[in-house]
N, C-alpha and C positions, 0 to 999 in steps of 0.2 A: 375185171379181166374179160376180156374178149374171145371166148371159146374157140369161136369159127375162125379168128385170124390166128390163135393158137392151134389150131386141127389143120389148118392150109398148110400153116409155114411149118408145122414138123412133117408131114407127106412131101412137100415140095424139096425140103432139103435131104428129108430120107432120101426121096429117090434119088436127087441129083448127086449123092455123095457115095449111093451103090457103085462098087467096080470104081471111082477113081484115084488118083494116083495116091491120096491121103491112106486111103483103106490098103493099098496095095503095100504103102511103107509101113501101115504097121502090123502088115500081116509079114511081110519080112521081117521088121523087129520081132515079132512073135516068137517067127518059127526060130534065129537067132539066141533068143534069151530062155535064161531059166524061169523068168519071172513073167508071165504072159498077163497077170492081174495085173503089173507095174505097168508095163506094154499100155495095157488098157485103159489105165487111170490117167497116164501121162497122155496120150492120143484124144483123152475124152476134154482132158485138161485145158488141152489146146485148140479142139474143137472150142468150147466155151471160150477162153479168150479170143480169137478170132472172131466169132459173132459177136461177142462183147463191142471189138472195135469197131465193125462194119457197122453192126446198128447204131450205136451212139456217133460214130462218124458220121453217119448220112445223115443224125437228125443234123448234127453240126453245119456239115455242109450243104446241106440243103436249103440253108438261108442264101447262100453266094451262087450256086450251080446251078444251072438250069436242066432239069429234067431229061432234055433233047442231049446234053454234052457226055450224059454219064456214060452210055455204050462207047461213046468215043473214045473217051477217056481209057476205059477197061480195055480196049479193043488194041490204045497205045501200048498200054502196060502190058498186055499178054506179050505181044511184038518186041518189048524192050526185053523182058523176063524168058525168052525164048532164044533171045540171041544170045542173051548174057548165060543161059546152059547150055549151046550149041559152042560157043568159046569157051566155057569153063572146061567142058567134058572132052578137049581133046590136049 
């Protein structure tokens, strides 16, 4: 195991995920529920599944994709994911 790429990528994701919307919904579920350990388990659940997918995805994909396309790509998907809850939410 690789320490220092294990020490990067947990400060990198710590901070990137301080304050955003993930933290925000389950600090609403929290305050919402009786069960704030459930809250917890389920949010951390799915933290873990989600990087599950992302990493083995990109190893995946990263035979077909070129390096230069993937901000592209991500940059599409925000724009498509934004409009589709700007039309959801009225």
């Amino acid at each position: 195991m690789d320490f220092k790429v294990l020490v990067s990528t947990f400060g990198l994701i710590f901070l990137a995920e301080l304050g955003d919307k993930t933290q925000i919904a389950a600090l609403t579920f929290s305050m919402e529920s009786k069960s704030p350990f459930s809250v917890f388990l389920g949010s951390a659940f799915a933290l873990v599944c989600t990087s599950f997918i992302a990493v083995y995805g990109a190893s995946y994909f990263s035979k077909w994709i070129p390096m230069e396309w993937v901000p592209r790509i991500a940059g599409v998907l925000f724009i498509i994911l934004g409009i589709f809850y700007l039309v959801k939410s009225k």
